[in-house]
N, C-alpha and C positions, 0 to 999 in steps of 0.2 A: 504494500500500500504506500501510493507516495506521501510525504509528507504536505506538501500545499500544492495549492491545487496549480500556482504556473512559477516559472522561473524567466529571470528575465535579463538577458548579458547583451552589454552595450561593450564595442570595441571601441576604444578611441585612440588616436592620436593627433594631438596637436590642434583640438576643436574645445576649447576648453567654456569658449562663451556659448557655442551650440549644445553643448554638453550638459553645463549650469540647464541651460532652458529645459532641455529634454528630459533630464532628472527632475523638473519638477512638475513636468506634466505627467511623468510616471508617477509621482506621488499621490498627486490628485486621481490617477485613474489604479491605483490599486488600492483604494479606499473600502472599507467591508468584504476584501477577498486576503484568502491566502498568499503571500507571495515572496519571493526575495529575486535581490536583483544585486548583479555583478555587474561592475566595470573591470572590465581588463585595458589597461595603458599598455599601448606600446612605447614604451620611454619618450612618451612624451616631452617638450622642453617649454612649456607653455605654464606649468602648475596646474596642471589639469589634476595630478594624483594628492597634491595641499588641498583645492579646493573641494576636491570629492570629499575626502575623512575631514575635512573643520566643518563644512557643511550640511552632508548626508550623511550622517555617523551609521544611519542606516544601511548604508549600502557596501556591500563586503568587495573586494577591490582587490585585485591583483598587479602587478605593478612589476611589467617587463623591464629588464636591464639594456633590450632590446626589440628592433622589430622585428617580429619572427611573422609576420602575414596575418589579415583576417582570419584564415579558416586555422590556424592552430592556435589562434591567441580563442576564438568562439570556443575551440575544441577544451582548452586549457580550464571555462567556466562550464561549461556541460559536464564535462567527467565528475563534477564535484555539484552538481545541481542534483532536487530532490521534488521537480513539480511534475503533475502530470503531463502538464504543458509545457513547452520550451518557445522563449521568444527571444529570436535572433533580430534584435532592432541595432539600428545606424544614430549614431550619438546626435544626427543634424538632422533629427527627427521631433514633431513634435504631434503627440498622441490627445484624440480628446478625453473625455473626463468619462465616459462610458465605452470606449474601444476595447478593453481588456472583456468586458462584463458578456458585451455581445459577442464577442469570438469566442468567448467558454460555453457560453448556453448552445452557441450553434455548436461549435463542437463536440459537446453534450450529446444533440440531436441528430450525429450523423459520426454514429462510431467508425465507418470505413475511410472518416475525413485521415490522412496523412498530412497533410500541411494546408495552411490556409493565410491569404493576404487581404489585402483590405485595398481602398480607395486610397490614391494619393495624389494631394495635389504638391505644385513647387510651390515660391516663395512668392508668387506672383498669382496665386489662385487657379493656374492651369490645371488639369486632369494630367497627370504623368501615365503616359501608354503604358510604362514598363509595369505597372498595376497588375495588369495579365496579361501571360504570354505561351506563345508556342514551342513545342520542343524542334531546335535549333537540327529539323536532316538536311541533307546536301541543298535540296531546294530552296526551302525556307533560311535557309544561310544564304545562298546567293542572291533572292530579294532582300535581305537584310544589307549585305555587304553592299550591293551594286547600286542600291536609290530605290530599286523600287518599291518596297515595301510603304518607303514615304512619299512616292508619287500615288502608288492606291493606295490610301490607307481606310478603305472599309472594303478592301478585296480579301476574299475567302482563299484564293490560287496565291496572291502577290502578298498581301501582308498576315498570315498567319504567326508569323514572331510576334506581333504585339496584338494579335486574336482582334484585329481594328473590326470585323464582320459583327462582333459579341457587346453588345449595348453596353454600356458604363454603369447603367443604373441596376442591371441585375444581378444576379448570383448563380456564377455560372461553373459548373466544372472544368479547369483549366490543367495543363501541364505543366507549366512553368513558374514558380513563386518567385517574387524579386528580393534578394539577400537585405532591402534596408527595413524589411518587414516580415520575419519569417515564423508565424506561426507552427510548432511542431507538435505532435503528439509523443512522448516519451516512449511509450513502448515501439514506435515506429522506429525511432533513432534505436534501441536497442539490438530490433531486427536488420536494417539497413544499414547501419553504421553512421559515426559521425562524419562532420566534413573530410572530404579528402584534404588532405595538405598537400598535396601536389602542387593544389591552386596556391598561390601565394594571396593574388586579389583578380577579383570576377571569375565568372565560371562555376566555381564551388557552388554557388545556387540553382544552377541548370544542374549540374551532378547530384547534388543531392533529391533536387526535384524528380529526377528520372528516377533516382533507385529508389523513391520512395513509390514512385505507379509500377517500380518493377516487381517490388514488394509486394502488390497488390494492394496498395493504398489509393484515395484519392486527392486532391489535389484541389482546394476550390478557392475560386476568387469571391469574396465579398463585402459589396458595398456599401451595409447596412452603416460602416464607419468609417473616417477616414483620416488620415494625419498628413501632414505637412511633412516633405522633404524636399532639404534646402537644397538636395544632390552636392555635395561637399565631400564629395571623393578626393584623395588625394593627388590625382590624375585627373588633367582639365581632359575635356572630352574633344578638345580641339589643338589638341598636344597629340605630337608623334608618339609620344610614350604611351599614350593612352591609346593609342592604333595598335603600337605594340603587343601593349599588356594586354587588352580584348581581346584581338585576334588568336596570340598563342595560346590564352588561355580556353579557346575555343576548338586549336588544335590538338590541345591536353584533351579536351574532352572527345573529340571522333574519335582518336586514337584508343581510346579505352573503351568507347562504348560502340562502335563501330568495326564492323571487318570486312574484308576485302575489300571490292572496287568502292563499294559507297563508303569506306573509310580513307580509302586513297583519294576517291574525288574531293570529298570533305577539307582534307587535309590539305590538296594541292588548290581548291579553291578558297580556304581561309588566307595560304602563303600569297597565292595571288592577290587575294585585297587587301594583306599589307600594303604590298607593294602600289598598289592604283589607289587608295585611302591616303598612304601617305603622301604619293604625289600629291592627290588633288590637296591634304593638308598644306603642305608646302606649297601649292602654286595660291592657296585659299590666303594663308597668314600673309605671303610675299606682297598679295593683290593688297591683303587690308595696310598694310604698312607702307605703301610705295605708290597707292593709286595717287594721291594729289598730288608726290614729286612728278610721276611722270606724267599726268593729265597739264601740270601745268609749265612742268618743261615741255614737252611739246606744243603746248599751246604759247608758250611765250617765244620761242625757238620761229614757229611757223611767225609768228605775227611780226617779230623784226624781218623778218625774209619780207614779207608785206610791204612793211614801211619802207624799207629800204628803196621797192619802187616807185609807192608813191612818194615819196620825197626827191628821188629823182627827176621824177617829171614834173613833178611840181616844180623845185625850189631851181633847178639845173635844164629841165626839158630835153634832158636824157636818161632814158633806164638803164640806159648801163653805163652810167656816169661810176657807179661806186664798180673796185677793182672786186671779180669772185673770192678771192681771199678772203672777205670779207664774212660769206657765209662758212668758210671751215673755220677761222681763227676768232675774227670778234665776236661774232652771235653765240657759239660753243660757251666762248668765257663769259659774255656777258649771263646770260640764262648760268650756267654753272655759280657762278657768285649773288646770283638772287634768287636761287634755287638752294644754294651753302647759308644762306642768311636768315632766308627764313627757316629752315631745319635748325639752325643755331639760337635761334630768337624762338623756340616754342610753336611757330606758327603749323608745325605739322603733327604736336602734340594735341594740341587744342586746334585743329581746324577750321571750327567757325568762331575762336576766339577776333574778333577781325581789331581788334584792337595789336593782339602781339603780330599779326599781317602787317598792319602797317607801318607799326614799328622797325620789321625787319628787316622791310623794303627799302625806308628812308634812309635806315643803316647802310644797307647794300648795293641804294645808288650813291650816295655820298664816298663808301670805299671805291665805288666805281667811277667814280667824277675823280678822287685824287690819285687814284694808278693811271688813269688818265690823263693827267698833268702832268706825272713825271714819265710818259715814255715820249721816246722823240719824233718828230713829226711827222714821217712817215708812219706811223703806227697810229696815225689817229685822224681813223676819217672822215668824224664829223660829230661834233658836241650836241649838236642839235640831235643827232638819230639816237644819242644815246637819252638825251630826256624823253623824247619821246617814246623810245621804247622802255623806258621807267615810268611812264606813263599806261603806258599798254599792259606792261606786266601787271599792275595795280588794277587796273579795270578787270583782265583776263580775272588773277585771282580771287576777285571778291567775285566777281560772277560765278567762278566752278565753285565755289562756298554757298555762295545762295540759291543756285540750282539744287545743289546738293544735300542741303539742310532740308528746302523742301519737299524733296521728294524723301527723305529718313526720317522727318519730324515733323511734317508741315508747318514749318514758323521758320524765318528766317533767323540767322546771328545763332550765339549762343546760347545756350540754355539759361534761365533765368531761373530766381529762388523758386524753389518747387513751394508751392501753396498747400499749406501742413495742417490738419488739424487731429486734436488728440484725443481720441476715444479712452473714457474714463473719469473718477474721481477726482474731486478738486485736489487733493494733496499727491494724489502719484503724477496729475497732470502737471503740477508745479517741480516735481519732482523730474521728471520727462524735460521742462522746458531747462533746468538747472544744469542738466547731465551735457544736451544739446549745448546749453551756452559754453561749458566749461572744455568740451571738446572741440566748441569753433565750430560749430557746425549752421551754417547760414540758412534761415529759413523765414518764406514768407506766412508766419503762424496767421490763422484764422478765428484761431478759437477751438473751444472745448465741448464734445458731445459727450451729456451725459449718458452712462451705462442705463440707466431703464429712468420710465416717466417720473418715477418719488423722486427719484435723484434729479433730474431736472424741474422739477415743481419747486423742491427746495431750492435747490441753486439758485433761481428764478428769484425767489423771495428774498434768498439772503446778498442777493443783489451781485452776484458774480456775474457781471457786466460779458468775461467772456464765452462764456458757456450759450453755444447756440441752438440745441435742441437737445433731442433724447437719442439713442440709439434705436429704436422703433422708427424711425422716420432719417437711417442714416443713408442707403440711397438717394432718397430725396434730396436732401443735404449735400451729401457728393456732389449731386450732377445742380445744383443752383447754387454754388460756392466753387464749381469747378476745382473741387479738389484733386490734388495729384501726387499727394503724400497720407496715408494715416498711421498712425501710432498708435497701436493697441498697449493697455496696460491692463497684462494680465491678472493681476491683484485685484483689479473688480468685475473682471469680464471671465467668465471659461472659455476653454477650448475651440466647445463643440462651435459656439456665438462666432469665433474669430474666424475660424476657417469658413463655415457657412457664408460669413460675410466676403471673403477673400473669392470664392467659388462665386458669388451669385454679381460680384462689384468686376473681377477678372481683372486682368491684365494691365486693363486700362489705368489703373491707380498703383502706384507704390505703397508696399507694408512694411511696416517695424512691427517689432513686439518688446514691449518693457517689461519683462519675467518679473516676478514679484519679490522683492527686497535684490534686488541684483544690479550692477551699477554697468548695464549693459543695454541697450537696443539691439534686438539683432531683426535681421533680413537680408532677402535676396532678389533680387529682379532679373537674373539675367538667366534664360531656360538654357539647360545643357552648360552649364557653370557651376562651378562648385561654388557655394555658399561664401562672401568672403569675411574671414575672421575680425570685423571690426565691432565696438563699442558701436558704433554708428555710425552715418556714413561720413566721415571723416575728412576732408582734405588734409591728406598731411602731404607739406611742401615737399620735403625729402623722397615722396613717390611721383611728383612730378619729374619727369625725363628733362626738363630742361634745368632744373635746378640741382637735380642727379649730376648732369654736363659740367654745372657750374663748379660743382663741389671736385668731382675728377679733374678738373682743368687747374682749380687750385690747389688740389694735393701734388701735381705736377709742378707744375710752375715754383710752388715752393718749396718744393725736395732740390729742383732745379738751384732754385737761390739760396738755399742750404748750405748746396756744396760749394759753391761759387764762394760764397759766405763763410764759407766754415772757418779759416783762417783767424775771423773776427768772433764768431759766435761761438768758436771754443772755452773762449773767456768768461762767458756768459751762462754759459750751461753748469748742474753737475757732473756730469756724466760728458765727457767731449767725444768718448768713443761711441759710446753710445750712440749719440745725436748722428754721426757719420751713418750707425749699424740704420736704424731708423728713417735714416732719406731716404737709403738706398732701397731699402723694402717699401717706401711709400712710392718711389720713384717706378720699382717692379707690382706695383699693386698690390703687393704681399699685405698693406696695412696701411689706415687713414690717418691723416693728423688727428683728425676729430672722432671719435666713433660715440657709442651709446656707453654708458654706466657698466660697466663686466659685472658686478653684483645681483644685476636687475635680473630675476628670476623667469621674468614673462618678456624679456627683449626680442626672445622669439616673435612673437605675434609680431610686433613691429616690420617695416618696411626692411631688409637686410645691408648691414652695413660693414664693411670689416672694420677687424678689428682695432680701434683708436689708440695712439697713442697718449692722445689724453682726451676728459670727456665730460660733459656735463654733470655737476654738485663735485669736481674735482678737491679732493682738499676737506672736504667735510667729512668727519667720523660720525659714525653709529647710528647713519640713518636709517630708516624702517625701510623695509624693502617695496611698498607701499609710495612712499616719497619717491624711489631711485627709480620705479617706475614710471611718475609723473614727472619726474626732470628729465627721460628721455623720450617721453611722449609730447612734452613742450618742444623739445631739442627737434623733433622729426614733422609737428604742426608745423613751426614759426619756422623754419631753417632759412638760414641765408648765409651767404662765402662771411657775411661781416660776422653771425656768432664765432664762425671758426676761427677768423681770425682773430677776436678778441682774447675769446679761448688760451690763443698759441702768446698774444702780449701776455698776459694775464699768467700765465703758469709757464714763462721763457726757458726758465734753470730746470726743469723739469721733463723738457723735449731731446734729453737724450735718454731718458729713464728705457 
């Protein structure tokens, strides 16, 4: 007889604010049942394993020294689990307040059930297909692999991997369970075995899924409840690696469960869509990174070739007054240096930023008006084609930005404060806007919906000016407030309310969630992405790629003047040799002037930085670890070349340490 009735093992690594949330919707949702639940860390470097045992003293915890894979870290809490049920959930999950209740009862009711899944939406209120799925034969892998699967996706022939034919709202007998939701039955794992460890990560859930209809068991998807996954894999789904991992772990699986030709075909068609996956990966990421260089080098390229003849015939009443050298030597460099300036200036990180656009252009004819004055006459065949084509380039690129935005966002320029309002009670909602401020996090707030009508009736009376209805009437509200952010604060709202809400509002709006006493927001918007590890959504400067540039350019530059220097800053420093050892590795990348705090136990989550030779609260003993995390989460908000260099005045005798 088992001892309670489910077990419940969450793997994590390195998901420590998805983690907090998901441990506490498991709280809430094993409320009047038997249960225990394990976390297994795989040597996480986040405090993922501090905050589990300070917080959930409940929760029994194993704590790898190492990452040894999903299916042997699951495996590691199974052998030592005592429910009749086994529940394989993903830490970047979040379960409603009756999900546990109604998968026991069905379960209950359908003793041939072997595994069973649930409704999953992402962090955007989508329906996630991977919900239910088909078991992965030669055919059905090669509609997966090759697109077609998602050009028909409610074909019975083409998309059977994600069962697209099988309505969302029913309860249907399925073959495939998805590993971030995996209902088991114990004695099924007993006869069947646990996960293979073969799998390192993906696959082990198609394997287990199989040998559990091999067993004679069944397999059902249902969507009487449903949870949230943020898909926070450690493998973005648009990384080669994760082309990689999929595929072979796919191979892993024909191999074992397949034989002869329909294991060889299997085999030789998962190898082939590495290979055509990662191309088009690769030609996919190259196009997203390099469309505006080359859309507007060639369009700026072509358009001096342009002016060139009209000005000819204009100003001269010859087209072929200018010499063809012209179009191989000047146009090449000119387009190359206001194609090099704006890539320097931000303008291709932020593309409809049009503000660092024009900035970087101003830059880039001006270096081009004075390399222009100093070459000699022959080499300069007319002041006038080059304003004018500093002219042209300015019109070309704001135009391919404005086109562009339209047809990606409908609204032209940048993106503006997203319009935020906070679902919930007045003190978590103050709470919410505190966190928000003290992050820097910029937003056009709206106001506050209360959780149900009392709560707004009172509000109302006690004169809380910002509070704009009830939840009862939050649709409404969305769409006449044009909102495009909300804030759920889970402390006065449940689960089941948040997602329902997320599901029926879609896509169309951004979500947070403020877990209850937790000094986090978390969400995701972006489908097929993993969830990303922030407090909120954060601008931190130091993940800006132009500010990234800055910071590289000046650990060079002054490892440069170091050594150039050294002669004089020997005298200066403690350590003279030192200071030499540390150019030279600043100079090879080996290590920054500046880096984060070495103490700071959660530096992980942060943006990655090497390692500092010296670093924000330098010089200060026995601060809380608490603190050493917030002087390098200011350090990575606010960054700019001047902290570092205050920094390096500030702590001189210290820069050969």
């Amino acid at each position: 007889m088992r001892a309670v009735q489910l077990s419940i093992v969450i793997v994590s690594y390195n998901v420590r604010y998805f983690l907090e949330q998901c441990l506490l919707s498991v709280e809430r949702a094993t409320e009047g049942m038997e249960t225990e639940t394990w976390v297994v860390d795989n040597n996480s470097a986040d405090g993922s394993v501090e905050l589990v045992r300070r917080r959930f003293p409940w929760v029994r915890v194993i704590a790898n020294t190492a990452n040894p894979g999903f299916s042997i870290a699951n495996n590691q809490a199974l052998r030592q689990s005592s429910g009749k049920y086994m529940l394989l959930l993903n830490p970047d999950t979040v379960v409603q307040e009756d999900t546990f209740r109604r998968c026991y009862a069905f379960s209950e009711a359908h003793p041939e059930l072997g595994g069973l899944g649930v409704t999953m939406i992402d962090g955007s209120g989508r329906f996630l297909p991977e919900s239910k799925r088909g078991l992965p034969t030669p055919w059905v892998a090669f509609t997966k692999a090759f697109g077609l699967a998602r050009l028909f996706p409610r074909s019975r022939r083409f998309n059977h991997y994600h069962l697209g034919y099988l309505p969302a709202d029913e309860t249907h007998p399925i073959e495939v369970l998805a590993g971030a939701y995996m209902w088991l039955r114990a004695e099924a794992l007993e006869k069947v075995g646990l996960l293979d460890e073969a799998f390192f990560m993906y696959g082990e859930d198609i394997d287990l899924s199989y040998r559990l209809l091999q067993g004679g068991y069944q397999n059902y998807y249902f969507p009487e409840t449903s949870i949230i996954h943020y898909k926070g894999e450690s493998t973005k789904r648009g990384s080669l690696n994760y082309v990689r991992v999929f595929y072979q772990a796919m191979i892993i699986f024909a191999r074992k469960h397949f034989v002869g030709s329909q294991a060889r075909l299997l085999v030789w068609m998962m190898q082939l869509a590495v290979y055509v996956r990662a191309t088009l990966t690769v030609v996919s990421n190259l196009w997203q990174r390099l469309r505006f260089p080359l859309v507007d080098a060639v369009g700026i390229y072509l358009g001096l070739r342009l002016l060139k003849q009209f000005w000819s015939a204009y100003q001269f009443g010859d087209p072929t007054y200018f010499p063809e050298t012209i179009n191989y030597l000047h146009f090449p460099a000119y387009t190359l240096l206001w194609i090099g300036s704006i890539f320097l200036g931000g303008g291709y990180d932020r593309p409809y930023a049009y503000g660092r656009l024009l900035r970087s252009l101003v830059v880039g004819t001006l270096l081009l008006l004075a390399i222009y004055a100093l070459l000699p006459e022959v080499l300069r065949p007319s002041r006038a084609l080059l304003v004018l084509g500093a002219a042209w380039a300015t019109a070309w690129t704001l135009g391919v930005r404005t086109v562009a935005s339209l047809f990606s966002h409908g609204t032209v320029g940048a993106a503006h404060d997203r319009r935020l309002v906070i679902v919930g009670g007045t003190a978590e909602t103050q709470r919410t806007l505190s966190l928000l401020q003290r992050a820097g996090a910029v937003r056009n707030y709206l106001g506050r919906i209360a959780p149900t009508d009392e709560a707004w009736q009172t509000g109302a009376h006690a004169g809380a000016g910002e509070t704009i209805g009830s939840s009862a009437r939050l649709e409404t509200l969305v769409a006449l407030y044009r909102v495009e952010e909300l804030i759920f604060c889970s402390a006065d709202l449940d689960n089941t309310a948040i997602q329902r809400w997320m599901s029926h509002l879609g896509p169309g709006v951004q979500y947070r969630i403020l877990p209850e006493a937790s000094g986090s927001i978390i969400g995701s918007h972006q489908r097929d992405r993993r969830g990303t590890l922030y407090t909120i959504d954060v601008n931190l400067r130091i993940s800006d790629p132009t500010y990234r540039r800055g910071k590289w350019l000046f650990d060079r530059l002054g490892a440069v003047c170091v050594l150039l220097l050294s002669p004089v800053l020997v005298w200066f420093v403690d350590q003279p040799l030192g200071l030499l050892r540390n150019a030279l590795r600043v100079l090879l990348a080996r290590e920054s002037w500046v880096g984060y705090h070495p103490d700071d136990p959660q530096r992980d989550v942060l943006p990655p930085l090497r390692t500092g030779v010296l670093w924000p609260g330098m010089g200060a003993e026995s601060l809380a670890t608490d603190t050493l995390h917030h002087l390098n989460l200011l350090y990575a908000r606010d960054y700019g070349v001047g902290e570092d260099w205050r920094l390096i005045v500030r702590h001189l005798r210290q820069l050969g340490r």
